[in-house]
DRENGU-984347 format. One record per residue (C-alpha): residue number from 1; residue in three letters; x, y, z. Coordinates in Angstrom, 1 decimal, always signed. Example, Ala and Ser with C-alpha at 12.3 -4.5 7.8 and 13.67 -1.06 7.14 Angstrom:
<atoms>
[1; 'Ala'; [+12.3; -4.5; +7.8]],
[2; 'Ser'; [+13.7; -1.1; +7.1]],
</atoms>
This chain:
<atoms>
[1; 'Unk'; [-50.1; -18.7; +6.6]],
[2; 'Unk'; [-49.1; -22.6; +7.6]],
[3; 'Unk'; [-45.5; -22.5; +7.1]],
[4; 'Unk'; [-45.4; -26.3; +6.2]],
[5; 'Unk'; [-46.6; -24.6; +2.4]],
[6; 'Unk'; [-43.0; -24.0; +1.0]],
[7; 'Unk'; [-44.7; -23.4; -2.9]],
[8; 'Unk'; [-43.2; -20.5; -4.5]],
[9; 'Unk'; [-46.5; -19.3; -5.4]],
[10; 'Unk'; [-47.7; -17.9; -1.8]],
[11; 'Unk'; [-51.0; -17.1; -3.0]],
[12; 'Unk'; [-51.3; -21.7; -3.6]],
[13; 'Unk'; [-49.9; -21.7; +0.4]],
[14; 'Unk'; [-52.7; -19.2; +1.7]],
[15; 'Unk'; [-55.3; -21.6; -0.4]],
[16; 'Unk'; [-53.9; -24.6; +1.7]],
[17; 'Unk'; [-53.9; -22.8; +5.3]],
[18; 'Unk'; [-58.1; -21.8; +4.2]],
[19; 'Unk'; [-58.5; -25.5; +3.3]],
[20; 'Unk'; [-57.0; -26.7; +6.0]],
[21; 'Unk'; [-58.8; -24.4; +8.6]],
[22; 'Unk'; [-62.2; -24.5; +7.0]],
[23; 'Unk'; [-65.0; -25.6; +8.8]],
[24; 'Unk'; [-67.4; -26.0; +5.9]],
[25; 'Unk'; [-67.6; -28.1; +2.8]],
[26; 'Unk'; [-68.3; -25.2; +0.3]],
[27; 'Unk'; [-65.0; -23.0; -0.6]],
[28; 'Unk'; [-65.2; -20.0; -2.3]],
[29; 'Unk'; [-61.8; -19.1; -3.5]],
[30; 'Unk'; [-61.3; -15.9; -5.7]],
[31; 'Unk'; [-58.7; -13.0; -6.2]],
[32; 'Unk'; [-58.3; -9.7; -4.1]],
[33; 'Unk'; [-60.5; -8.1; -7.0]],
[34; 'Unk'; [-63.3; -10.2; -7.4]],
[35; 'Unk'; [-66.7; -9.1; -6.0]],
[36; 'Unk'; [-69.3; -11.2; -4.9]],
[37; 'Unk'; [-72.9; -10.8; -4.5]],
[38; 'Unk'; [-75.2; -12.6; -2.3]],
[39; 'Unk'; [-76.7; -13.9; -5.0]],
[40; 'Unk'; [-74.1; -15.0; -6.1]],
[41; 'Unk'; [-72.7; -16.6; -3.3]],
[42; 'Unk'; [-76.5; -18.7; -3.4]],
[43; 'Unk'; [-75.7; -19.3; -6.7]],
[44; 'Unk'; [-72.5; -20.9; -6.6]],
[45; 'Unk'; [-73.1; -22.8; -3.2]],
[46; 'Unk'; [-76.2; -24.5; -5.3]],
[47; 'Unk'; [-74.1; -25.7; -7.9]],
[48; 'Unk'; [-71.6; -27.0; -5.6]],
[49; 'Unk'; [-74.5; -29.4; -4.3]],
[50; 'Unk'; [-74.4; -31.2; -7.6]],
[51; 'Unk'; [-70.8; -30.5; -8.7]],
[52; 'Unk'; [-67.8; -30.6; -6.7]],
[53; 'Unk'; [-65.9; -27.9; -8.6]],
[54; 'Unk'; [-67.6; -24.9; -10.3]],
[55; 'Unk'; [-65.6; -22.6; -12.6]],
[56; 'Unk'; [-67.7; -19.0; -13.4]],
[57; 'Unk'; [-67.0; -15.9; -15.9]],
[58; 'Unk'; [-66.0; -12.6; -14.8]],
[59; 'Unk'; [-67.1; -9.5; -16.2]],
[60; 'Unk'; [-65.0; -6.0; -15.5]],
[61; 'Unk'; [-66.4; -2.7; -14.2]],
[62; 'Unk'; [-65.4; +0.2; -14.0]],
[63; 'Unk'; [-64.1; -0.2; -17.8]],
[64; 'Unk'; [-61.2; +2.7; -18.7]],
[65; 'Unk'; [-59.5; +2.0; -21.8]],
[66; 'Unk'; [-56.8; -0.5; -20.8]],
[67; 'Unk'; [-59.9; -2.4; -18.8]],
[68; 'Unk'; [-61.6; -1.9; -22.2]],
[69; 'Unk'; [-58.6; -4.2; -24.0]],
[70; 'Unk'; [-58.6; -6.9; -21.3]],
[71; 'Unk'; [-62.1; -7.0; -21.5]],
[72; 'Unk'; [-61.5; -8.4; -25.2]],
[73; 'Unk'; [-59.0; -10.6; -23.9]],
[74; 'Unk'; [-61.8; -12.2; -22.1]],
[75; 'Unk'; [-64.0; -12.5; -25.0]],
[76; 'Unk'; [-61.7; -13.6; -27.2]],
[77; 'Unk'; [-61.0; -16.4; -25.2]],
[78; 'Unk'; [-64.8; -17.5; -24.8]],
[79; 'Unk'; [-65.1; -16.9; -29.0]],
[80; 'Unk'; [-62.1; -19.6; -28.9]],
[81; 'Unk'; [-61.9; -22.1; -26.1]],
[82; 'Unk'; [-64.8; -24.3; -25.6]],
[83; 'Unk'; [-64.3; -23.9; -21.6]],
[84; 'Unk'; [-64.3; -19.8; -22.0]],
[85; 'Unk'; [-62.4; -17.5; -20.1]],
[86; 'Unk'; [-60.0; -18.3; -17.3]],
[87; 'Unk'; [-61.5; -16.4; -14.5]],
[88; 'Unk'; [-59.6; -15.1; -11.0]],
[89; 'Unk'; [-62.2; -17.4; -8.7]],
[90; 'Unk'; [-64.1; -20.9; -8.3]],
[91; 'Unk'; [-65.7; -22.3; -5.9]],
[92; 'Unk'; [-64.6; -26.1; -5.1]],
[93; 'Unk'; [-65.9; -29.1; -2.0]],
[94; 'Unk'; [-63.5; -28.9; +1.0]],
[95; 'Unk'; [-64.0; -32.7; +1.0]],
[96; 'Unk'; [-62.7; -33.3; -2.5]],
[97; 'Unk'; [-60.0; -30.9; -2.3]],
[98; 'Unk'; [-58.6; -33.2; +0.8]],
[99; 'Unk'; [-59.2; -36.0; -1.8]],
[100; 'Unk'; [-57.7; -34.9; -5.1]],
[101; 'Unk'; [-54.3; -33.3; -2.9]],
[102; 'Unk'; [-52.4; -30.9; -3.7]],
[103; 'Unk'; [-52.0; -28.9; -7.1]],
[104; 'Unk'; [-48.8; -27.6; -8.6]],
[105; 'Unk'; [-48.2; -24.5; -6.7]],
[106; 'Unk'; [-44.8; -23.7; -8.4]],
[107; 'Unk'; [-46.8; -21.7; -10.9]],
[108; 'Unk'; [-47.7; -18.1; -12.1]],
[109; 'Unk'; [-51.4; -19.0; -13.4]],
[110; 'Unk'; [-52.0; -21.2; -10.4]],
[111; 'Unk'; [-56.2; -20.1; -10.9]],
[112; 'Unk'; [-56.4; -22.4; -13.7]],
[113; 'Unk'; [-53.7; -25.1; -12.6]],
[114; 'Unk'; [-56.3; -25.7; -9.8]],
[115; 'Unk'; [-59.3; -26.1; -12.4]],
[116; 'Unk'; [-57.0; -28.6; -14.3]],
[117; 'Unk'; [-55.6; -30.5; -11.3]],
[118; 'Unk'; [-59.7; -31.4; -10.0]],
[119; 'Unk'; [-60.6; -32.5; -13.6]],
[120; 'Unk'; [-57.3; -34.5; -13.9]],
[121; 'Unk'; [-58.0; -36.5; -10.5]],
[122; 'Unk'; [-61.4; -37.2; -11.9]],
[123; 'Unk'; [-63.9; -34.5; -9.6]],
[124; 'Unk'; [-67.1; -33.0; -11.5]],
[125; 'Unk'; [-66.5; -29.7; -12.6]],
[126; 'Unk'; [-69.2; -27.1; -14.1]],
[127; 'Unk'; [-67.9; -24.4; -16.1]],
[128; 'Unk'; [-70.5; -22.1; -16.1]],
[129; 'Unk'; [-70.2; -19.9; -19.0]],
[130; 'Unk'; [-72.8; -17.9; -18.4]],
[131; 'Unk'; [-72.5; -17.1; -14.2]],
[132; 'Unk'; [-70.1; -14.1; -14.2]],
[133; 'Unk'; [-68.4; -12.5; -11.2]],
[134; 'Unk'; [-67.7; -8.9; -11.1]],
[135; 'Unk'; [-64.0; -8.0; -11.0]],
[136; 'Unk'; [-62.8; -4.8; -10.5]],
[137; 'Unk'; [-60.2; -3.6; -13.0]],
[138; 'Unk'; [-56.6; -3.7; -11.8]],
[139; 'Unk'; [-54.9; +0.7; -11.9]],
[140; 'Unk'; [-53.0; +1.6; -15.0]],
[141; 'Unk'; [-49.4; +0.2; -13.5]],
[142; 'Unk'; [-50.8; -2.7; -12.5]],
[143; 'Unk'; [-52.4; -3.7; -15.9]],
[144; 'Unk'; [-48.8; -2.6; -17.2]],
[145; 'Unk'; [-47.3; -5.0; -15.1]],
[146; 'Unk'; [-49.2; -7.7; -15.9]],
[147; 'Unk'; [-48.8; -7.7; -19.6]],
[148; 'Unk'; [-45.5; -9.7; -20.3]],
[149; 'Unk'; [-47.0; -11.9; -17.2]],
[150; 'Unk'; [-49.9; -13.0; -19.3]],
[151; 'Unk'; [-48.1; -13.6; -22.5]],
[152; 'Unk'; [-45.5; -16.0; -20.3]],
[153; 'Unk'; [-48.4; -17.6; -18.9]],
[154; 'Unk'; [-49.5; -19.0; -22.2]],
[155; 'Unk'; [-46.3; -20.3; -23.4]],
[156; 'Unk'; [-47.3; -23.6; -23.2]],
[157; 'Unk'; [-50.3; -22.7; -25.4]],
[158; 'Unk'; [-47.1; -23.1; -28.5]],
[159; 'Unk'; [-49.2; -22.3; -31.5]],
[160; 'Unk'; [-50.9; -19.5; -29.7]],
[161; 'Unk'; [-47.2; -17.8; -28.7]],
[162; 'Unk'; [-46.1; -18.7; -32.3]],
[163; 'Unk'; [-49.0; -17.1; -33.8]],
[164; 'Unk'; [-49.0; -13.4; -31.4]],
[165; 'Unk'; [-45.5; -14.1; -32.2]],
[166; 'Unk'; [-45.8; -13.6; -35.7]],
[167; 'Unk'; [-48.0; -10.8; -36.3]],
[168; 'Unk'; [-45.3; -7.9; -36.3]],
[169; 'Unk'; [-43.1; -9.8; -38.2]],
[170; 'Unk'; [-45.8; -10.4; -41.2]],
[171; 'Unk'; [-46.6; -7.4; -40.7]],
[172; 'Unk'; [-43.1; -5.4; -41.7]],
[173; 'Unk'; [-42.9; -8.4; -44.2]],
[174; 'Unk'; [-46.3; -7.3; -46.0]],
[175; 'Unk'; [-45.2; -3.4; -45.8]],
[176; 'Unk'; [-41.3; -4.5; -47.6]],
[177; 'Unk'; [-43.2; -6.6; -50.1]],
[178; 'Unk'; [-46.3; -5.4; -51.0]],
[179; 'Unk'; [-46.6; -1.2; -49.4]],
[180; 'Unk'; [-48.8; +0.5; -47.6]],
[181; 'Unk'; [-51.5; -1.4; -49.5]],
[182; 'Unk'; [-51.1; -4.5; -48.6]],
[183; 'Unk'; [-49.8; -3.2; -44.8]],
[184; 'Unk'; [-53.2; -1.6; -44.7]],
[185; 'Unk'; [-55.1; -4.6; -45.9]],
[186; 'Unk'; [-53.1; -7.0; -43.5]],
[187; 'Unk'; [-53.9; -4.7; -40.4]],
[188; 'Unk'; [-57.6; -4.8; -41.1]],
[189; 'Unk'; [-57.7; -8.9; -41.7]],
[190; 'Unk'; [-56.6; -9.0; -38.5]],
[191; 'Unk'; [-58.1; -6.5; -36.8]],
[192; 'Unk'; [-61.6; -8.3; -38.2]],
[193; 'Unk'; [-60.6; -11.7; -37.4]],
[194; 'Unk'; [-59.8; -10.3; -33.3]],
[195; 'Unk'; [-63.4; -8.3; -33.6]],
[196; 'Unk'; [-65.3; -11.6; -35.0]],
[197; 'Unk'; [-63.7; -13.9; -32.0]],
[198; 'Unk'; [-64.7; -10.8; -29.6]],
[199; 'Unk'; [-68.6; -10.8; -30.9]],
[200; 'Unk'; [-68.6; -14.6; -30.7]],
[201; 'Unk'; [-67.2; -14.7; -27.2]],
[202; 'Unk'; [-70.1; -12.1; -26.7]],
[203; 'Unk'; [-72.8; -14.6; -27.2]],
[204; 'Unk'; [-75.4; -15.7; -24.7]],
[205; 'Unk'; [-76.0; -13.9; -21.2]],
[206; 'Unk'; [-72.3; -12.3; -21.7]],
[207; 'Unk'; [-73.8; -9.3; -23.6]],
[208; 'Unk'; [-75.8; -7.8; -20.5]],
[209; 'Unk'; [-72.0; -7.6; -18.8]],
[210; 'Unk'; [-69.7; -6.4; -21.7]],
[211; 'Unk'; [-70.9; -4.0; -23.9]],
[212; 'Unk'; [-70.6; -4.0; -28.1]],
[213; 'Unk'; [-67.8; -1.7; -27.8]],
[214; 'Unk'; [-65.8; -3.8; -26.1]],
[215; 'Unk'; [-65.3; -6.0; -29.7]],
[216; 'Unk'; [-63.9; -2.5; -31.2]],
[217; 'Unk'; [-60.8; -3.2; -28.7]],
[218; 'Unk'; [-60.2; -6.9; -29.7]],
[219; 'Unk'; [-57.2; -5.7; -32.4]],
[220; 'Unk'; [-55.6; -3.1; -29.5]],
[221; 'Unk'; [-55.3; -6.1; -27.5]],
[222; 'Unk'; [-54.0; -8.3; -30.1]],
[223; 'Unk'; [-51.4; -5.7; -31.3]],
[224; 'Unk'; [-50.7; -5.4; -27.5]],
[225; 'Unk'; [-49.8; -9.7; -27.1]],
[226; 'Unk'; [-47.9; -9.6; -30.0]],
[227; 'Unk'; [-45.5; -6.6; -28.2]],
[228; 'Unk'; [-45.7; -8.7; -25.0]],
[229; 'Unk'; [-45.1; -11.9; -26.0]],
[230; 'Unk'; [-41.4; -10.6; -26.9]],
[231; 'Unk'; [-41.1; -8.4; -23.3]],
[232; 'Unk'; [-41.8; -12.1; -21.9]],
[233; 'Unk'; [-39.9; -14.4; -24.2]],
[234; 'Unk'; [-37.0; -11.5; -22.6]],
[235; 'Unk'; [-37.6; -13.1; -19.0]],
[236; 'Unk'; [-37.8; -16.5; -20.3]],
[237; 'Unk'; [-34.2; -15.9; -22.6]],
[238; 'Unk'; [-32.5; -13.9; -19.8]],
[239; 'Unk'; [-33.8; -14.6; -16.5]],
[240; 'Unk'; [-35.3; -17.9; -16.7]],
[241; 'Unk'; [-38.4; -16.7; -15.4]],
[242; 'Unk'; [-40.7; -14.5; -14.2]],
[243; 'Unk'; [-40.7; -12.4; -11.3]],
[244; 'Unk'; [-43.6; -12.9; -8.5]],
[245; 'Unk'; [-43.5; -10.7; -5.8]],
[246; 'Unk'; [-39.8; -11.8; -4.2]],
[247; 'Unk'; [-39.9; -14.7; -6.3]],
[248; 'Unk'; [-39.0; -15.9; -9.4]],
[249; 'Unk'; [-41.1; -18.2; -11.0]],
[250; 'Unk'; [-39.8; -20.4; -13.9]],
[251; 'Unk'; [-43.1; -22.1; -15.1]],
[252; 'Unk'; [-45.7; -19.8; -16.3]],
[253; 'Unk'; [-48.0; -23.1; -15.8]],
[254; 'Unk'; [-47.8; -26.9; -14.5]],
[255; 'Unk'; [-47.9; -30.5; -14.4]],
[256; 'Unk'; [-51.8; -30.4; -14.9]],
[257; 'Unk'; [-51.8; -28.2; -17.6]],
[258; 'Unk'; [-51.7; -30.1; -20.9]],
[259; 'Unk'; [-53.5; -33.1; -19.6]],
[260; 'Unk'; [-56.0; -31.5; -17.7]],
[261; 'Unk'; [-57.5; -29.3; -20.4]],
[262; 'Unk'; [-57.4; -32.2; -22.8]],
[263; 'Unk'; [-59.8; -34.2; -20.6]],
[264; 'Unk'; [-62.0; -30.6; -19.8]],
[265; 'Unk'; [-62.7; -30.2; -23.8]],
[266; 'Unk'; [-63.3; -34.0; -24.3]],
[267; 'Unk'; [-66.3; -34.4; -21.1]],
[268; 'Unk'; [-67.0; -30.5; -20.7]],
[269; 'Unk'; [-70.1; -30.0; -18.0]],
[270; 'Unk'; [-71.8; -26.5; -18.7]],
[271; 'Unk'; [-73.7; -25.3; -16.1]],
[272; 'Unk'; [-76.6; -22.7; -17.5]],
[273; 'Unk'; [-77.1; -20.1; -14.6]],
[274; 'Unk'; [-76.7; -16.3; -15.2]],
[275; 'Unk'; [-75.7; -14.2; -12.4]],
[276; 'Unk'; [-77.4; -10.7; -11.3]],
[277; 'Unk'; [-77.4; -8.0; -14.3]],
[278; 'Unk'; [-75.1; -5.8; -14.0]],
[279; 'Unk'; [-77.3; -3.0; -12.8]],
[280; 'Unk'; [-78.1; -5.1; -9.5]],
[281; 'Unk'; [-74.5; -4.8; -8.8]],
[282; 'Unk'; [-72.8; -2.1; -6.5]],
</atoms>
């Protein structure tokens, strides 16, 4: 790694060596989980012929039961954001990388401050909603691990937090006011509302990579943010950050965030191109 990249996020200083040292135009950049195909690297390389960033899906498999909940993570974000899922890859032009410069790499959820940072310096980016990348799930520890993580990540997303944030408190609220009744009927209106967003997010070519049980998950995740978001809101309140390997990293995202996914909802550019089925994968 170019030691001239002094970003606490080493992951944004390995990005900058690859640039830097890449003697092509088209990058693929993705996570240590994420599996291409070769179709899929045909794919993406197309796409980058007419766009100069493009932002896919992923899709997990194997799918044990914690993979099973962040599966509904996913697909409650493409039931709610316009732009879907925030995957672990993308695939971006050397040449408008060197143009665009360098994106806030002081970050924890640097995958997406990347996306923002090309729409916020005016490239063309496709999010392709239905072109998903396999990624393997992370082990059991890992997943652990990552749970307060994500809930930090999204506290710039203040309604979001706020809302995840106030489900267990409603919730013994309901129970002191109204019984087990009322507790009862509160856990299901939430539990329906997480399993409707799930099914939408499910529309299109995402049902031939997550499966109809996957929705039945969508309120395990949601009762497992609204635990995190407090684990996290800990590191925020008492360390003043969040620990990244030997780092600590105070901004879940950055400088691109807000701004970036304002202009990505207002001119969104889908890009319509499924990738393998499943089965086709190994």
């Amino acid at each position: 790694m170019d030691p001239q990249y002094r970003y606490l996020n080493g992951k944004v200083n390995g990005v900058h060596t690859g640039v830097a040292l890449a003697g092509c135009d088209s990058i693929i950049l993705a996570d240590d989980d994420i599996r291409y195909t070769r179709h899929d690297i045909n794919r993406i390389c197309e796409l980058l012929e007419r766009y100069e960033m493009v932002r896919p899906q992923n899709y997990l498999s194997p799918l044990p039961w914690w993979a099973r909940m962040e599966a509904a993570r996913m697909l409650i974000n493409r039931g709610v954001l316009r732009t879907g899922d925030y995957p672990g890859t993308c695939g971006f032009r050397r040449s408008t990388m060197l143009r665009v410069g360098h994106y806030d790499g002081d970050v924890l959820f640097d995958n997406e401050e990347i996306v923002r940072h090309f729409i916020l310096e005016g490239a063309s980016v496709c999010h392709a909603n239905d072109f998903f990348i396999l990624k393997r799930p992370p082990t059991l520890a890992k997943w652990r691990e990552q749970r307060p993580r994500q809930a930090y990540e999204d506290f710039v997303m203040r309604a979001k937090t706020l809302a995840f944030m106030a489900v267990l408190p409603v919730a013994v609220f309901v129970a002191l006011a109204g019984g087990a009744a009322a507790l009862c009927a509160y856990g299901l209106a939430v539990a329906a509302a997480a399993m409707i967003l799930a099914e939408r997010g499910r529309r299109g070519a995402a049902r031939k990579f997550f499966p109809a049980l996957i929705t039945l998950h969508a309120p395990l995740w949601m009762l497992e943010r609204s635990a995190s978001v407090y684990w996290a809101l800990y590191w925020r309140v008492f360390h003043g950050g969040y620990p990244f390997g030997d780092k600590l990293l105070s901004k879940g995202t950055g400088t691109a965030w807000v701004p970036g996914g304002r202009l990505s909802s207002a001119a969104i550019t889908y890009g319509a191109s499924a990738s393998a089925h499943p089965h086709e994968r190994r």
